[in-house]
C-alpha positions in Angstrom: 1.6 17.4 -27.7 -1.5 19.1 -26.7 -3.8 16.0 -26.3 -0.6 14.7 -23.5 -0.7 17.7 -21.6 -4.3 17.7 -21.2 -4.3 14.2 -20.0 -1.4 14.2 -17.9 -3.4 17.5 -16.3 -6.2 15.4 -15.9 -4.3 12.5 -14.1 -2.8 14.5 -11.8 -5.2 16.9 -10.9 -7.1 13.5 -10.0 -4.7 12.4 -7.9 -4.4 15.3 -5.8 -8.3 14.9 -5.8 -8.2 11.3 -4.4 -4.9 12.3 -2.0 -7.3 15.4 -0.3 -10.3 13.4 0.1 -8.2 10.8 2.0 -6.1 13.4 3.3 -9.6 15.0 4.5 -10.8 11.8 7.2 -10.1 12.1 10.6 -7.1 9.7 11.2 -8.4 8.7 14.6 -12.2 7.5 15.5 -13.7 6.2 18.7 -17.0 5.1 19.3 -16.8 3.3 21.6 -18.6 0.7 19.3 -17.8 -2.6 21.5 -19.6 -4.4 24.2 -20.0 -2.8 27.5 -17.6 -4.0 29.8 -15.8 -3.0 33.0 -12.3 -1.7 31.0 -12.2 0.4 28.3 -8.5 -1.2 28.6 -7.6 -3.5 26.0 -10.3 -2.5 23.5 -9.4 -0.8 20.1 -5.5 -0.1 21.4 -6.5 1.6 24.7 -3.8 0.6 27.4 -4.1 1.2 30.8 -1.0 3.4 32.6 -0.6 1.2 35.7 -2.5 -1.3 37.8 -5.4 0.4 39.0 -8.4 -1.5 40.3 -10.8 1.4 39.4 -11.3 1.3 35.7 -12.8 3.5 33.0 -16.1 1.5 32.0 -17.5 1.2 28.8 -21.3 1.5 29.7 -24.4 1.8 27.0 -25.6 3.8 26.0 -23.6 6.2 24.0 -23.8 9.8 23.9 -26.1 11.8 21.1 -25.9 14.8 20.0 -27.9 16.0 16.5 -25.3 16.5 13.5 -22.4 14.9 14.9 -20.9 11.9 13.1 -19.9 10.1 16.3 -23.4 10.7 18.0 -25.6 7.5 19.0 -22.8 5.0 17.4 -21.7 2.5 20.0 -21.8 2.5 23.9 -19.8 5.2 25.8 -16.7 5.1 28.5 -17.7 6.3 32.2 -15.2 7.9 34.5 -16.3 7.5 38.1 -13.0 9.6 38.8 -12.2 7.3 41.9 -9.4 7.6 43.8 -7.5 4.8 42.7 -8.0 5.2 38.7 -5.7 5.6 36.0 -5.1 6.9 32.3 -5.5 5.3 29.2 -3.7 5.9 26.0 -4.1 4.8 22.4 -1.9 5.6 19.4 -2.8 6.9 16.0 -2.6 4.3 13.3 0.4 2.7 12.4 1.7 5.6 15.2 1.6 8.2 12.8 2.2 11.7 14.5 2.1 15.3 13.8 4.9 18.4 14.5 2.9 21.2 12.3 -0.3 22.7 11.0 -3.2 21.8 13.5 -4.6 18.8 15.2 -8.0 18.8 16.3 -9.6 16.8 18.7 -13.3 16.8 18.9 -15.8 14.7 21.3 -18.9 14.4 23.3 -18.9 14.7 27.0 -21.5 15.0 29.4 -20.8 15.5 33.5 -23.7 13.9 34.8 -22.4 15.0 38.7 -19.7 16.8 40.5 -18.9 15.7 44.0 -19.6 17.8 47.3 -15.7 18.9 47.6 -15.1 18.9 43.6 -13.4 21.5 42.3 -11.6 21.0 38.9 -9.7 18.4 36.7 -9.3 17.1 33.6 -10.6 14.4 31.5 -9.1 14.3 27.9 -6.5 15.5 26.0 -3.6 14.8 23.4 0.2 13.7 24.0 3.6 13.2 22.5 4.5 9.1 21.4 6.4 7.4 24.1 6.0 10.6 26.9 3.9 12.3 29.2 3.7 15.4 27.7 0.3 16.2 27.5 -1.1 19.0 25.8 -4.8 20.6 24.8 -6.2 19.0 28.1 -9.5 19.6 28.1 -10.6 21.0 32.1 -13.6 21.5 33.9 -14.0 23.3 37.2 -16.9 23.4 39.4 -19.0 26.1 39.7 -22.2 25.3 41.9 -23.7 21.5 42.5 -25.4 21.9 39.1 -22.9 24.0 36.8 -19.3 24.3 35.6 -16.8 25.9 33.6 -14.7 24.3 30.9 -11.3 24.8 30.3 -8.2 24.3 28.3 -4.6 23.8 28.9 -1.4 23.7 26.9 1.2 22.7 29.8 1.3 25.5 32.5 -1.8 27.6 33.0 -5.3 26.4 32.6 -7.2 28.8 30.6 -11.4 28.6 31.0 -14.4 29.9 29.2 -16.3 32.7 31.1 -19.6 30.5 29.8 -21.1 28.8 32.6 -22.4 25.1 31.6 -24.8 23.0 33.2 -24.4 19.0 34.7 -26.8 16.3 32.8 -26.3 18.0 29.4 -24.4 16.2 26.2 -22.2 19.0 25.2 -19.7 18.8 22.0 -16.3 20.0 22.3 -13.8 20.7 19.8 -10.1 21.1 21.4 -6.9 22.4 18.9 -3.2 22.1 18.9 -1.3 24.9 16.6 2.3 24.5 15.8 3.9 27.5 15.3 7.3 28.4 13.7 9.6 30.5 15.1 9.8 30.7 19.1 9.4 27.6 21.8 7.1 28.9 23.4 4.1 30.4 21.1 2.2 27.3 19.8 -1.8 27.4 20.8 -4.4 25.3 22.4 -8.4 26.4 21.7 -11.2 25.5 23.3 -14.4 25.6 21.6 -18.1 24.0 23.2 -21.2 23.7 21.3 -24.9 22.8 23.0 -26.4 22.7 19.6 -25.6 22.1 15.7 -22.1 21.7 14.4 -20.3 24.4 12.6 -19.4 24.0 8.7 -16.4 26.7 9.3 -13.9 26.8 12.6 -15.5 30.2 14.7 -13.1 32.8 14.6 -13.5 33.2 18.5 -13.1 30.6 20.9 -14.7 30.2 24.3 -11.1 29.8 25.7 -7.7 29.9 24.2 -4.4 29.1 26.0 -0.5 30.0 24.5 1.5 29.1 28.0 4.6 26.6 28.4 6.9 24.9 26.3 5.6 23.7 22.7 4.9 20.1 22.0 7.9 17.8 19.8 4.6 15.9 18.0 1.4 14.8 18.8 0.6 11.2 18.2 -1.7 9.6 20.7 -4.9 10.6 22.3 -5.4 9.9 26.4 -8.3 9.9 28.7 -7.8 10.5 32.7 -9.6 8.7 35.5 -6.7 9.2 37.1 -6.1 8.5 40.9 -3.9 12.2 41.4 -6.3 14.2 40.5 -8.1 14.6 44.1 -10.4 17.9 42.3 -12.4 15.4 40.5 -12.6 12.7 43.0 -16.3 11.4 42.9 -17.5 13.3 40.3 -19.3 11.5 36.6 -18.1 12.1 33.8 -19.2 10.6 30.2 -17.3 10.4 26.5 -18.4 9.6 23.6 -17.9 10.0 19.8 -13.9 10.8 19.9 -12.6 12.0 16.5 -9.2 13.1 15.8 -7.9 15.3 12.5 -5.9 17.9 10.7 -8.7 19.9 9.7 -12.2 21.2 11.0 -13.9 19.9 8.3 -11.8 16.4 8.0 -12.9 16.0 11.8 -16.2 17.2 11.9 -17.6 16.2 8.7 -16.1 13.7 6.9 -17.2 10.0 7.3 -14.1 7.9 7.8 -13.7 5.5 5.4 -13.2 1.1 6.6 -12.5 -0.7 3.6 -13.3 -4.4 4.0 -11.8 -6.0 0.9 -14.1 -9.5 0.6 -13.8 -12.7 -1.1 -16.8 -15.2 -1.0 -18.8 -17.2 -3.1 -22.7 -18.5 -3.8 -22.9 -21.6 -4.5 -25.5 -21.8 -7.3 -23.8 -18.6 -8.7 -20.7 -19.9 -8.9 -19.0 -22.0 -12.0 -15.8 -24.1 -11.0 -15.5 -24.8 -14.7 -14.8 -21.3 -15.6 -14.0 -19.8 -12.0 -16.6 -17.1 -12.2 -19.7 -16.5 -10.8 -22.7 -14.3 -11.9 -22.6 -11.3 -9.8 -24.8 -9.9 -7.1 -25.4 -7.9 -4.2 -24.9 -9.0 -1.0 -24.7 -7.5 3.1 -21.9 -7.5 5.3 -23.0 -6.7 9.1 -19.5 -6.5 11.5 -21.2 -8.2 14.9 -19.8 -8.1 18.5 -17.9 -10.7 19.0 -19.6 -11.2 22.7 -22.6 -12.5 23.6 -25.5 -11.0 22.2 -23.0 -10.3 19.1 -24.9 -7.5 18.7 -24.6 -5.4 15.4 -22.0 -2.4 15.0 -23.1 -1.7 11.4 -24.4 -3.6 8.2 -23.4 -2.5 4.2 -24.2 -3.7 0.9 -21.7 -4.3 -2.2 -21.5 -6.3 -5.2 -19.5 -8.9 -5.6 -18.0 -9.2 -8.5 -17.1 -12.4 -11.0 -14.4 -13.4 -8.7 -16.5 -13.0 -5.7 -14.5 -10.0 -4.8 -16.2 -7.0 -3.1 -15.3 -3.7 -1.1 -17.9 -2.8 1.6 -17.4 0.7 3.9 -17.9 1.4 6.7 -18.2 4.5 8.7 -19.2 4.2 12.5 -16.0 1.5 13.7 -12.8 2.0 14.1 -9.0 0.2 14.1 -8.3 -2.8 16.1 -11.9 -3.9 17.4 -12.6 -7.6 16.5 -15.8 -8.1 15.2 -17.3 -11.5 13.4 -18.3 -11.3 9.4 -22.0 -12.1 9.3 -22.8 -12.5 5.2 -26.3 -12.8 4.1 -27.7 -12.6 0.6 -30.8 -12.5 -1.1 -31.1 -17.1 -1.1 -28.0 -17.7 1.0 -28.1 -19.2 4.4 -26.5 -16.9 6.7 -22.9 -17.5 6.9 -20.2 -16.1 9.5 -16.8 -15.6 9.9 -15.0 -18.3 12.0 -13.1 -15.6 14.0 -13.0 -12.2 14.3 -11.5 -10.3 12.5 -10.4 -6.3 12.8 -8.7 -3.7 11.2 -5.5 -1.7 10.2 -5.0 1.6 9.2 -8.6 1.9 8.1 -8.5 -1.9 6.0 -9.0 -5.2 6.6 -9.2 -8.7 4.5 -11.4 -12.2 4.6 -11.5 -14.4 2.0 -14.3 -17.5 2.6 -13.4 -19.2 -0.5 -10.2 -21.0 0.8 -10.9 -23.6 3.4 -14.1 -24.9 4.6 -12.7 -23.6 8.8 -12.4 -19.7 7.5 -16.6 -20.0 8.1 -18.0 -20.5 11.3 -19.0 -24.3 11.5 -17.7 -24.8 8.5 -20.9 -24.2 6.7 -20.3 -24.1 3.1 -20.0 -26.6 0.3 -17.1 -27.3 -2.0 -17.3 -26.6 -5.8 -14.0 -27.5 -7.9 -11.2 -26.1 -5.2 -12.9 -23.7 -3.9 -15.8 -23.3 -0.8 -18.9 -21.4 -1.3 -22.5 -20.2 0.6 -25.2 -22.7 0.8 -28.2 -21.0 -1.1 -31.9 -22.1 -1.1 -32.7 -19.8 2.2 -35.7 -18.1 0.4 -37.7 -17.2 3.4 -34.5 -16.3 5.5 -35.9 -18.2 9.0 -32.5 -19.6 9.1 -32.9 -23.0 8.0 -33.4 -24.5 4.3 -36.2 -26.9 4.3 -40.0 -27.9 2.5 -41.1 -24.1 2.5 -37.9 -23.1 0.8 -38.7 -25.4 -1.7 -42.3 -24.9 -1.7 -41.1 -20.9 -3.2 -39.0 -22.3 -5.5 -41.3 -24.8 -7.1 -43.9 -21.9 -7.4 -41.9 -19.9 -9.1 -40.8 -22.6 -11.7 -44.5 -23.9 -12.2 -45.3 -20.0 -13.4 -42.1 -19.9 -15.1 -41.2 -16.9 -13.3 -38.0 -14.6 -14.4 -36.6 -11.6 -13.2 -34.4 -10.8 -9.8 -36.4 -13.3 -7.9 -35.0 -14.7 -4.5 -36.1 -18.2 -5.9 -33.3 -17.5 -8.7 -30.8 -19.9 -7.4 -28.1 -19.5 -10.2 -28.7 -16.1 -11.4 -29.9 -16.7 -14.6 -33.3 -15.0 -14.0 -35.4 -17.7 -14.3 -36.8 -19.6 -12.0 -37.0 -23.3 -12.9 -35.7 -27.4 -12.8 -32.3 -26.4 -12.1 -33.1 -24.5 -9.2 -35.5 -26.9 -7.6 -32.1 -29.4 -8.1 -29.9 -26.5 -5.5 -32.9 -26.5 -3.3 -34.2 -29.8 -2.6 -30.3 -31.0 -2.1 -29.9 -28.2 0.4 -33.3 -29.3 1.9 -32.3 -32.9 2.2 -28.9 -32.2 4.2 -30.7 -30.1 6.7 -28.5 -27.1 5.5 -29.3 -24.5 8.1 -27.2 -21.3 9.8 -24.0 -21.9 12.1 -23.5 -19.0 14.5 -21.6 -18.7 17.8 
């Protein structure tokens, strides 16, 4: 009776464990990690709020600041604050909103002018799903040519730090909603702004607080303003970066989020179509652009397992940017996704194994029913041919063994039957297919 307490303890204590630590991620990242472009609309669920002509830009490079988790990741969005520009808005995943405890919105922001006859606006802030209610707008106002307060506003009054803050300077901001029981009218907004380091712990004080208007229903989407009615900011610059969204300091300011790409693939020396499994190995998953250069938005490693199944991470993108697969291995030819692919509430799935089209060019070779990676590609310059070879056949006349990149089948030993995968590769001019 003892022994299943204890373990039934155990189990659930580990639950709750696993449900904080999830619990504990911001459930809304931006980084801005796409190509530049001249709308942020369209990208990652942003939607623009009418038909304006002036658009928020995505521009590189992104904002840094040392410590934060959404510093240097990514490019950045630009708000010229023109007079005929417009708000964007993007939901939470799967439009998940909150009505208690606190949301916190944290970012990067640096106002690199303010026009002769600025005075003050806003830039960020939160809303309701499916209103205009905005709340926990984040302000500033215009001190001289060079400096500036920053404010915060719940619906009514605008409430600003006495701080004076300076133009050309990355600043990070944190920005709280607090639902409160009891009256209508008594939920808070804070206002905190950091030049340096991030705090471990929320400061008890912060530079400005505001308790005025009508509480929020919920909070479920996040919205940035280059909007056309706010003649204050017109022709002033304004950059964001590094937008995190949570339910706790510490889940927003220092907890990675967690992208779960759950991937199928196989090697083609590795793999057995007799017995369906293949010897298992490490391999790197880098989620590229999907424009021209197809730059890199982040690379991770994981093992695939006998089924060719592996989990890889990612930390630094976010929900509903399309990015291509790139796949590359310690002997496989580099091998792509044939579309992009994006994902959902913080997942996403690609399997290569099931037709010969899921892979860009169609680049892999059939074994039994299912398609697997080329491999021979010892020297990785994109191409197996004679100097492939030339490493393999070294290797075998010194009857080398060990994790060599001239083990074509995984057995650890370099030999016949991997000159056989090579010299086949070789002969078909197997090289890599990318857009």
């Amino acid at each position: 009776m003892r022994k299943t307490f204890i373990v039934t303890l155990i189990t659930v204590l580990a639950f709750l464990a696993s449900f904080s630590v999830s619990f504990s991620q911001p459930v809304f990242i931006e980084n801005f990690n796409y190509p530049a472009s001249d709308t942020v609309a369209n990208n990652a669920g942003w939607s623009l709020s009418g038909f304006s002509t002036q658009k928020a830009k995505i521009i590189s490079p992104g904002l840094t600041y040392s410590g934060y988790l959404g510093s240097g990741s990514g490019n950045c969005i630009y708000l010229p604050n023109a007079a005929n520009g417009e708000m964007f808005t993007n939901y939470f995943p799967n439009f998940e909103y909150f009505d208690q405890g606190t949301v916190y919105l944290s970012f990067l922001i640096r106002v690199d002018s303010m026009a002769l006859n600025a005075t003050q606006g806003y830039c960020i802030g939160l809303d309701e799903i499916g209103s205009t209610n905005l709340t926990s707008y984040v302000y500033f106002k215009k001190v001289t040519a060079n400096t500036f307060n920053f404010g915060i506003r719940k619906r009514s009054a605008i409430s600003y730090s006495s701080n004076v803050y300076n133009t050309n300077t990355t600043y990070m901001i944190v920005a709280s909603y607090t639902f409160k029981p009891g009256s209508s009218t008594n939920d808070e907004c804070k206002l905190y702004v950091f030049n340096s380091g991030v705090p471990v712990n929320e400061p008890v004080t912060p530079a400005a607080l505001d308790t005025n208007g009508t509480d929020q229903n919920e909070i479920g989407r996040v919205i940035i303003s280059n909007l056309f009615n706010q003649s204050g900011l017109h022709g002033s610059s304004v950059k964001i970066d590094g937008i995190r969204i949570g339910t706790s300091w510490t889940g927003t300011l220092h907890q990675n989020i967690n992208m779960n790409l759950n991937l199928t693939a196989l090697i083609q020396g590795f793999y057995d179509n007799v017995t369906d499994k293949m010897v298992k190995d490490t391999v790197t998953v880098t989620l590229r652009y999907r424009r021209s250069p197809y730059q890199i938005a982040e690379s991770r490693k994981a093992v695939l397992d006998s089924t060719g199944k592996g989990t890889f991470t990612f930390h630094s993108i976010g929900n509903s940017v399309r990015y291509y697969i790139a796949v590359t291995h310690r002997n496989t030819v580099e091998s792509w996704s044939s579309l992009t692919n994006q994902f959902f509430s913080n997942a996403s799935t690609y399997n290569f194994t099931t037709n010969a089209n899921v892979t860009y060019g169609n680049n892999v070779i059939q074994k039994g029913t299912k398609h697997c990676f080329y491999n021979g590609e010892i020297n990785h310059d994109g191409i197996i041919d004679v100097t492939d070879y030339q490493f393999v056949d070294n290797n075998a006349f010194a009857f080398a063994t060990g994790y060599k990149a001239t083990d074509l089948n995984g057995d650890e030993v370099t030999d016949i039957s991997d000159l056989v995968i090579v010299e086949t590769n070789a002969y078909n001019f197997v090289q890599r297919i990318i857009p």
